[in-house]
C-alpha positions in Angstrom: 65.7 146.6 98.8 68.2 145.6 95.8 71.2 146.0 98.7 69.2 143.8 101.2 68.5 141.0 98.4 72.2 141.4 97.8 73.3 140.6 101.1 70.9 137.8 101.3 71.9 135.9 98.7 75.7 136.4 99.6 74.8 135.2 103.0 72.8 132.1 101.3 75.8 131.5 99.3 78.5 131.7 101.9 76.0 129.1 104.2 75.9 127.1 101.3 79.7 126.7 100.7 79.9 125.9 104.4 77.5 123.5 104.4 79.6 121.7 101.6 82.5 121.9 103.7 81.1 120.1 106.8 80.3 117.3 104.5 83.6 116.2 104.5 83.5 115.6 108.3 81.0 112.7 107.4 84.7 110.8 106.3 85.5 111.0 110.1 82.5 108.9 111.2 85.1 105.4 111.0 87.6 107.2 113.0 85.3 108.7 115.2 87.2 106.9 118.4 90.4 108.1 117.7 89.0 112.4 117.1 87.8 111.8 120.3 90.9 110.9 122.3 92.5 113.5 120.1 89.8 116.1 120.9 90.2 115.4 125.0 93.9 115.4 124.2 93.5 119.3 122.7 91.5 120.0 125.6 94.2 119.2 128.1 97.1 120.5 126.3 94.5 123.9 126.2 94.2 123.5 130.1 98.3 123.6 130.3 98.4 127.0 129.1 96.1 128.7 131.6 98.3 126.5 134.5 101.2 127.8 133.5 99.7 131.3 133.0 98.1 131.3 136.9 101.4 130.2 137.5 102.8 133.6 137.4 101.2 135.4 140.5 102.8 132.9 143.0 105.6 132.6 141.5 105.7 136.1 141.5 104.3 137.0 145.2 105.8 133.8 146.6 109.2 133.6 145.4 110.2 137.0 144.4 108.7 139.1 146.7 107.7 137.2 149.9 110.9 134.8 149.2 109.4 131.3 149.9 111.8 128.6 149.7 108.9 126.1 149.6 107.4 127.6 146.6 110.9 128.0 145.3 111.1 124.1 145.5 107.2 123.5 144.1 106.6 125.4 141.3 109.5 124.6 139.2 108.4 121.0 139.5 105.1 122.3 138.5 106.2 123.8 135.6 108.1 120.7 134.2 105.0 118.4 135.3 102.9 120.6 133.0 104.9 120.7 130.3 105.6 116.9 130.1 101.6 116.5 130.1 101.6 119.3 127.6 104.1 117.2 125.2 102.3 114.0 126.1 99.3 115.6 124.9 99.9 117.2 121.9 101.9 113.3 120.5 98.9 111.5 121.1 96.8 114.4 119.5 98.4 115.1 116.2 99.0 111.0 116.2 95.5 110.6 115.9 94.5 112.9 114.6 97.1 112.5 111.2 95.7 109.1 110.8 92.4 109.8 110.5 93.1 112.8 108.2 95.1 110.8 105.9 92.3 107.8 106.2 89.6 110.7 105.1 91.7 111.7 102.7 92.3 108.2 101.2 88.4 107.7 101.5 87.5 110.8 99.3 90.1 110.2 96.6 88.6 106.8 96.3 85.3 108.2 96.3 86.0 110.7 93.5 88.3 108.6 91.6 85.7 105.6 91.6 82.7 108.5 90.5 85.0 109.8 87.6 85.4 106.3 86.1 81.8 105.3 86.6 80.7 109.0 84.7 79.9 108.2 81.0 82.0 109.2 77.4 80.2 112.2 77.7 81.4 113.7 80.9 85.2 112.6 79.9 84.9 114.2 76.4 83.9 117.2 77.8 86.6 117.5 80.7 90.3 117.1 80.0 92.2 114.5 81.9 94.1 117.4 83.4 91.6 119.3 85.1 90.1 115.5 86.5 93.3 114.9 88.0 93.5 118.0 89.5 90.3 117.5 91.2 91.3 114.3 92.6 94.8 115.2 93.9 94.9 119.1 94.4 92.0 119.7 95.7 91.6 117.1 97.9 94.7 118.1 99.1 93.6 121.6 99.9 90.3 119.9 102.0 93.1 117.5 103.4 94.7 120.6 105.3 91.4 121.6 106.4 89.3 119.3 107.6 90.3 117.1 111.3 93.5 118.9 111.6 91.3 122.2 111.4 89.3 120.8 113.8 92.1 120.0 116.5 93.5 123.5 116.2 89.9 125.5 116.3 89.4 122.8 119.5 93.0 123.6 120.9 93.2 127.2 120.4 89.7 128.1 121.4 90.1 126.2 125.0 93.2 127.9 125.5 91.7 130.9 124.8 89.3 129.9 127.5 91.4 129.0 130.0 93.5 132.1 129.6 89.9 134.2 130.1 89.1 132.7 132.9 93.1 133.6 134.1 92.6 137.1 133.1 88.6 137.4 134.6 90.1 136.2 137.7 93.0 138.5 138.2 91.1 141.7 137.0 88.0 141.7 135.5 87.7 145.3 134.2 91.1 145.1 132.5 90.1 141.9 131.2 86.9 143.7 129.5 89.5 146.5 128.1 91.3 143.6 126.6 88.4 142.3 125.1 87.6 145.7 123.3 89.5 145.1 120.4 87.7 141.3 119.3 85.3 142.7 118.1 87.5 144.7 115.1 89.2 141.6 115.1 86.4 139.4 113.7 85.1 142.0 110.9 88.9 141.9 109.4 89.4 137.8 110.1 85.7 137.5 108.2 86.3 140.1 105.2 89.7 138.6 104.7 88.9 135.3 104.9 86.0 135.8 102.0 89.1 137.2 99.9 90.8 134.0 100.6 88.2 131.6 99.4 87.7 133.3 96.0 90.8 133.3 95.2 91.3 129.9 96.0 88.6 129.0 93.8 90.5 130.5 91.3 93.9 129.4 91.7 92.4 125.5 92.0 91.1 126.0 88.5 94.3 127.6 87.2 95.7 124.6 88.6 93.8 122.3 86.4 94.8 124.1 83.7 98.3 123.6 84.2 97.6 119.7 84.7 95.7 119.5 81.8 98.7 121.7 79.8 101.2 119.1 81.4 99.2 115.7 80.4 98.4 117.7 76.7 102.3 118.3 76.4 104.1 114.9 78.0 101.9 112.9 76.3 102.3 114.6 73.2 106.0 114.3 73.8 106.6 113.1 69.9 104.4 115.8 68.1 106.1 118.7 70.2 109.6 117.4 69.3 109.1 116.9 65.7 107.8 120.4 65.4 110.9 121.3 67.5 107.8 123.0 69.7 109.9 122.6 72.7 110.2 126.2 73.5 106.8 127.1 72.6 105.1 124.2 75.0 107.7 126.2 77.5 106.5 129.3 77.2 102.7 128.1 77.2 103.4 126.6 80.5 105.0 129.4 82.0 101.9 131.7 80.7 99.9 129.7 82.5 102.0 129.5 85.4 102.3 133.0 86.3 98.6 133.5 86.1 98.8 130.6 88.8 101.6 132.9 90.7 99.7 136.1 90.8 96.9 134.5 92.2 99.1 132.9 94.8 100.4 136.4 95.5 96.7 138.2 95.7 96.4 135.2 98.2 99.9 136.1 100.3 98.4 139.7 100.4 95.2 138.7 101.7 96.6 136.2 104.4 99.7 137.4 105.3 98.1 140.9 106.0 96.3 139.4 108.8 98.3 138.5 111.6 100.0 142.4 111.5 96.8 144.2 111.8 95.8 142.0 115.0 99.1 142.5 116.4 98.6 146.4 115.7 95.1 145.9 117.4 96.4 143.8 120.2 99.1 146.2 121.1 96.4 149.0 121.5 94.6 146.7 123.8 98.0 145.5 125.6 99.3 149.2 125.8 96.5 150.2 127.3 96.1 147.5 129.8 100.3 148.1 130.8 98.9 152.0 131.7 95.8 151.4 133.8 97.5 147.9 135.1 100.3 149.9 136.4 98.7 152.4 137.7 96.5 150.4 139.8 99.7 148.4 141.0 101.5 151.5 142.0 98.1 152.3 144.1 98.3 148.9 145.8 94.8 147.8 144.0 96.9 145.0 142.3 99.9 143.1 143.5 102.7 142.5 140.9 102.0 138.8 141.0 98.3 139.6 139.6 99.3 141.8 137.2 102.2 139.6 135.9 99.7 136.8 136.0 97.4 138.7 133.8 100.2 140.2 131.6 101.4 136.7 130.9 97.7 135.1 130.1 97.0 138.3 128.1 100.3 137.6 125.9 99.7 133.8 125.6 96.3 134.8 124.3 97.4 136.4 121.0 99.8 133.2 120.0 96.0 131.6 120.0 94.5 134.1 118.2 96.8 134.7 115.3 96.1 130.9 114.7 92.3 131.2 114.9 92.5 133.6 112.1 95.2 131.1 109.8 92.5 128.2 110.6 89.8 130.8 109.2 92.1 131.3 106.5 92.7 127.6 106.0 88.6 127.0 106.1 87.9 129.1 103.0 90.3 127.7 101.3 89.2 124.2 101.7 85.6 125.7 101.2 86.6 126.6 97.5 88.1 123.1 97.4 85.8 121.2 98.9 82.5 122.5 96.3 85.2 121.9 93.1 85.3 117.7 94.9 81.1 117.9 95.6 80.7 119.2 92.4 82.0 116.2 91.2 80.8 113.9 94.1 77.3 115.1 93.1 76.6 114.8 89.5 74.5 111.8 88.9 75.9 109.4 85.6 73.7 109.9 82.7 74.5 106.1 81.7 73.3 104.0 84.8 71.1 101.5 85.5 67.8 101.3 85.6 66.1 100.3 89.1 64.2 97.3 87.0 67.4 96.8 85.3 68.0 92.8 84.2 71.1 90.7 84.0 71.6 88.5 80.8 73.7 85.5 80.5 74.4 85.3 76.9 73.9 86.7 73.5 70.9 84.1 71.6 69.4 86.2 69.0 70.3 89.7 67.2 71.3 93.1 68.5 68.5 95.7 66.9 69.2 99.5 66.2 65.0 100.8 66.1 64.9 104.2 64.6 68.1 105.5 66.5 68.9 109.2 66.3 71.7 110.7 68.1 73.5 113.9 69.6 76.2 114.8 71.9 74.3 116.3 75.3 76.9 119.2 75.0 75.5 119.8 70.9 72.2 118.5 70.5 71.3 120.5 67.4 73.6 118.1 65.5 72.8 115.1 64.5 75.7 112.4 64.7 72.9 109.5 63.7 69.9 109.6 62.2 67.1 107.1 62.0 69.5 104.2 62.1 67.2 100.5 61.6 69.6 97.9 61.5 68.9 93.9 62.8 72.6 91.8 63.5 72.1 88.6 63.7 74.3 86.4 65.7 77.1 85.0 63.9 77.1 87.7 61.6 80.0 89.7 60.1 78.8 93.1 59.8 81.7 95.7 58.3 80.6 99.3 58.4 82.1 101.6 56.0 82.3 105.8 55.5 84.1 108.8 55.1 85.4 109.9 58.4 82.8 111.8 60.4 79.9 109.5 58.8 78.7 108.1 62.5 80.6 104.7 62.3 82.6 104.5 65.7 79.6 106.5 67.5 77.1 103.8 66.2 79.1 100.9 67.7 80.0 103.0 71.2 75.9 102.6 71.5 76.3 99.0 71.8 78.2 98.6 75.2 76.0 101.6 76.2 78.8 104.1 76.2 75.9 106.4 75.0 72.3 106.1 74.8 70.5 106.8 71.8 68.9 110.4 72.1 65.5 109.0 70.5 65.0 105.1 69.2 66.8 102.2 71.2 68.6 99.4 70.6 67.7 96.1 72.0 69.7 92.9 72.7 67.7 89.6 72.3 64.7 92.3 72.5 65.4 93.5 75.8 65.8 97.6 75.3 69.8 97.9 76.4 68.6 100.3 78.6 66.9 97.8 80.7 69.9 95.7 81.4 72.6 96.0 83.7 75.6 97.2 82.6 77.9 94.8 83.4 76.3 91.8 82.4 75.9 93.5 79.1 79.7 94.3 78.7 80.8 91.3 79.8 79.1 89.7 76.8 81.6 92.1 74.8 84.9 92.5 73.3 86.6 95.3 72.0 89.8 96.1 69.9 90.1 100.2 69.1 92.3 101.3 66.7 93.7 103.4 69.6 94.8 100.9 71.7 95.1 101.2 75.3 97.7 99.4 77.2 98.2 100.2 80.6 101.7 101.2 82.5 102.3 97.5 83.5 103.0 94.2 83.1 102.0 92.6 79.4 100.2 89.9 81.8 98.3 91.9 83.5 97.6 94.4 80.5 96.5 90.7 78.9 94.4 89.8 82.0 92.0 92.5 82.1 90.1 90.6 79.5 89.1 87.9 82.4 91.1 88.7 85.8 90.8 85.5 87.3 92.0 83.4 83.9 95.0 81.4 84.8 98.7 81.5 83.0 98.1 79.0 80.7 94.9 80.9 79.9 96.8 83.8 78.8 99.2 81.7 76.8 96.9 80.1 74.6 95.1 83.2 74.2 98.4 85.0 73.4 99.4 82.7 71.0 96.0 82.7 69.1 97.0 86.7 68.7 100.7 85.7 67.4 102.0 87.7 70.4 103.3 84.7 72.3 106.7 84.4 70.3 107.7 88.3 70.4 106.8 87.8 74.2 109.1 85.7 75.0 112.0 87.6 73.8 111.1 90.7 76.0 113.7 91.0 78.6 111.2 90.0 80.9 108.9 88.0 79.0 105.0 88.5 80.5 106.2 90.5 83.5 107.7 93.0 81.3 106.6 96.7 81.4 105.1 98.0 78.5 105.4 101.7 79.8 102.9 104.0 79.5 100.1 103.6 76.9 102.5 100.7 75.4 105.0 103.0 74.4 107.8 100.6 74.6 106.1 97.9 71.8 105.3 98.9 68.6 102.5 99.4 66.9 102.1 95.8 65.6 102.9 94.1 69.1 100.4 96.5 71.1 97.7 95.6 68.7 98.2 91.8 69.2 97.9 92.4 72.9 94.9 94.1 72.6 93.8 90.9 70.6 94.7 88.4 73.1 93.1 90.8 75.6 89.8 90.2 73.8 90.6 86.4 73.0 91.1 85.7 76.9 87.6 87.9 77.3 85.9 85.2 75.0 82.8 87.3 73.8 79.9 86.3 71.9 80.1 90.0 70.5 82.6 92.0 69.2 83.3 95.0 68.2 86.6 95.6 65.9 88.1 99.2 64.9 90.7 97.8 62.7 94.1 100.0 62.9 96.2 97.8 60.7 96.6 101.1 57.8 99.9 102.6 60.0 101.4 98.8 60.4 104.3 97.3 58.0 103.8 94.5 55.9 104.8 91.8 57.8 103.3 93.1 61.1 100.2 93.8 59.4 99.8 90.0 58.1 100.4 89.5 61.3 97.6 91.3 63.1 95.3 90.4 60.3 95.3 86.5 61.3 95.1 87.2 64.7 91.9 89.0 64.0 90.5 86.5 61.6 91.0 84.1 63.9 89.1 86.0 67.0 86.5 86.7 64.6 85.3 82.9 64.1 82.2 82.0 65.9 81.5 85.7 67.0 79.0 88.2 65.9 81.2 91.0 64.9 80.9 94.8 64.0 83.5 95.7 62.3 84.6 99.3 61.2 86.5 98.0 58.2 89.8 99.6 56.6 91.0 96.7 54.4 89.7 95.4 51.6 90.3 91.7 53.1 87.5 92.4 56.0 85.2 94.0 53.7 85.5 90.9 51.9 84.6 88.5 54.4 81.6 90.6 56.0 78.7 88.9 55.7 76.9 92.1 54.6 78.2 95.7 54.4 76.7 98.8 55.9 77.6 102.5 54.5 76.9 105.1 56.3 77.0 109.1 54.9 76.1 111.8 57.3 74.4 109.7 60.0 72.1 107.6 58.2 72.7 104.5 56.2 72.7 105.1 52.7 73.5 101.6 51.1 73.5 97.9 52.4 74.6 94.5 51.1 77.8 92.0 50.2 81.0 93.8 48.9 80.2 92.1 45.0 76.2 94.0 45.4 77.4 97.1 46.8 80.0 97.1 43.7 77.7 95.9 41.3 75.1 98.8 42.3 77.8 101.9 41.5 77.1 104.0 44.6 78.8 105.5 47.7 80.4 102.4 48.4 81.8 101.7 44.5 83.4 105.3 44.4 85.0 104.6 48.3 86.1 101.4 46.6 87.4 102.7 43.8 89.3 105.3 45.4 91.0 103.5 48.2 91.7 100.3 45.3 91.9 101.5 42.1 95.3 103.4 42.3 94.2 106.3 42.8 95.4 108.7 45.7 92.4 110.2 47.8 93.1 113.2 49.9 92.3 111.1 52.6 92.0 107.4 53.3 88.2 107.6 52.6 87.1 104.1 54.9 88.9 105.0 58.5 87.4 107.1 61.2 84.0 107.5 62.3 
């Protein structure tokens, strides 16, 4: 009974993986008209084969033995007929059929693509950017050799292997049974192999998401790896991981490549003892050597067909493995979305309100980042938050744009529970400026225009030169169509910063949300990116998670948090006056003292 459950569920899983696979044919449904012609194509290019194989008994009986110099004449021009409709075929075939493989292709990376970047902070935390990348371009590679392309061979090779039958069936039946002996074997082996193939391609496309994620660790770390003069070390990590990637390649060469000889072996048993009982029965006069020939030629062209079938099986598992690691993906549902009743809003009126909040990570929920968080911001209100590092600062903001939703409590905008509104209405009514700033591998106008797309030069201009970036623009090589290179690395700190300020300017929100990163900046540069904030600041209601003493200053009121919860509130002169968490972070960041850490950054 335990064996028969066994086999059951491996059956329910291997339907299952199946199933997943023939969902990527639901890609082909734009290109349907083209796989058709393509299909009928295959078919006729299959039909060329068995021609050219029943060829062989007059060209045999007719020319060579009887000597007719009529068929001498005809049959050549048959044979270069056929094979011009052969090559005809097989253009307009793999034509179409490329084009709508690459299409499909196209379509599912867009699909996955746009579902990664619509999955919440949560799902990106846990995942490295390696292994998502890997998902979207090798393993949608792997499906893209196996999903049309597999279906023009299976339709090519299995109607040539049908024409040839019906060659072979017609010549001799009984030695086309004996022949057929040995499929049987065949399909066992193709199957068992084939099952081989798939789990270790599984395994191999997660080794290659390793290595991706290795790579993107290592060249984007490109500064801390030389300064450690880590070079050789990164090196040798990468090759680690590649040779586990080659040995599974090579337990995948075994398993494929061992394939085609056993068939062979298999077919030569058949073949050997078809040439026996074949001859004989020529030699008796129950065949002519024109039928035999005839049958010997279809039974040869059969294996060509054969061998394929099984690399198409081959190819199938592989893009089964593939094809659940994409679905996988394709199928999670976002655990930030909108709600069917979800409203749009048009502006910020009132307060943003933090009721009872508590929060944890979905992947830790046993530790609390938040906890029982009441806070009311008013509009037009400076709010500076304040902490150690690890206090729940930059995870009490991210619940404000809805990159997380509180795990019990809500926060509401003008009253309405965020929850409730649409998410893009809602971040459209806010600006950010991280202390990481992210500047994309482009031009600084269009790094500056994904605050409003549709803003025009001028636009970006002013809002430039609000941010003091205007003047250091303009002696880029390039001015705003200069490249900033990936992440910005080409500007410095200072100059990225003011970007990401005139990014927000050009936004014009009602709300913002500021991580100042002015602590790694010089002097001047610093000034600098202070004004431009100051000056973004007015007329805004602002979170800020403050690192100067200037900010704290000009907050309106002061919140300090201390293991999730908020221990203090008030102006910077209370907060002093009182002599708690707040008067000993001040004190140690502004007193002369040297903390072991800089005590107000991080969240």
């Amino acid at each position: 009974m335990g064996e028969g459950c066994k086999d059951k569920g491996k059956k329910e899983l291997i339907g299952r993986g199946f199933r997943t696979y023939l969902r990527i044919f639901t890609y082909a449904k734009p290109y349907w008209f083209r796989i058709t012609i393509a299909l009928f194509m295959a078919q006729l290019v299959a039909a060329t084969d068995g021609a050219l194989a029943w060829l062989v008994k007059p060209m045999m009986d007719k020319i060579f033995v009887e000597k007719n110099l009529e068929m001498l004449k005809l049959i050549p021009l048959a044979i270069v007929g056929l094979y011009v409709v052969r090559g005809l075929g097989r253009y307009i075939q793999n034509y179409f059929m490329r084009y709508a493989n690459l299409r499909m292709v196209m379509d599912l990376r867009t699909d996955l693509f746009k579902k990664i970047q619509g999955m919440s902070l949560a799902f990106h935390k846990s995942r490295s950017t390696g292994e998502l990348i890997s998902r979207v371009m090798s393993d949608v590679s792997v499906v893209r050799s196996a999903n049309v392309d597999v279906i023009k061979n299976l339709i090519r090779q299995i109607f040539t292997i049908m024409a040839l039958l019906v060659v072979l069936f017609k010549r001799d039946w009984e030695l086309a049974l004996m022949g057929c002996l040995t499929v049987p074997f065949a399909g066992v082996l193709i199957d068992r192999l084939g099952r081989k193939i798939k789990e270790i391609t599984k395994a191999s496309q997660e080794k290659r998401a390793d290595l991706s994620a290795l790579m993107v660790d290592s060249f984007s770390g490109v500064r801390i790896v030389k300064a450690f003069n880590m070079e050789e070390q990164e090196t040798k990590r990468f090759r680690k991981q590649l040779h586990r990637l080659y040995a599974l390649s090579m337990k995948k060469v075994k398993a494929a490549e061992l394939v085609s000889p056993l068939i062979e072996f298999l077919g030569s048993l058949g073949a050997a003892a078809i040439i026996y009982v074949g001859g004989m029965r020529v030699i008796s006069g129950r065949l002519t050597p024109g039928d035999f020939f005839s049958f010997m030629a279809a039974l040869m062209m059969m294996y060509g067909p054969i061998r394929k079938l099984t690399k198409v099986n081959n190819t199938i598992q592989a893009a089964i493995a593939a094809s659940e690691r994409v679905f996988e993906v394709l199928d999670m549902e976002p655990d930030i979305r909108d709600a069917p009743d979800a409203v749009e809003v048009k502006g910020f009126r009132e307060s943003i309100l933090f009721d009872h909040v508590w929060f944890a990570y979905p992947d830790d929920p046993d530790t609390w980042i938040l906890k029982d968080i009441n806070l009311e911001v008013e509009k037009g209100e400076i709010l500076a938050l304040v902490g150690e590092s690890g206090a729940g600062k930059t995870t009490l903001v991210d619940l404000v744009p809805r990159f997380y939703d509180p795990t019990q409590g809500a926060v509401y905008l003008d009253g309405i529970d965020l929850r409730k509104i649409k998410q893009a209405s809602l971040r459209a009514l806010i600006g950010m400026v991280t202390q990481d700033v992210i500047l994309f591998n482009d031009t600084i106008l269009n790094n500056i225009l994904y605050g409003r797309p549709k803003a025009t030069f001028e636009e970006v201009v002013e809002a430039a030169r609000v941010a003091h970036a205007h003047e250091f623009i303009l002696q880029l090589p390039h001015g705003y169509e200069t490249v900033v290179g990936e992440r910005g690395v080409r500007l410095s700190g200072g100059q990225k910063q003011r970007l990401a300020i005139a990014r927000a300017v050009l936004k014009n929100p009602p709300i913002l949300i500021l991580d100042e990163a002015t602590s790694a900046l010089d002097t001047q540069s610093e000034r600098m990116v202070q004004d431009a904030m100051d000056r973004l600041m007015v007329g805004r209601t602002v979170l800020v998670i403050a690192h100067r003493l200037s900010t704290i200053q000009k907050a309106h009121r002061i919140a300090v948090l201390d293991k999730g919860r908020i221990v203090e509130m008030g102006t910077h002169r209370e907060l002093i006056d009182k002599g708690g968490l707040y008067s000993h972070l001040y004190k140690l960041q502004f007193s002369g003292e040297e903390p072991l850490e800089p005590v107000l950054l991080g969240g």
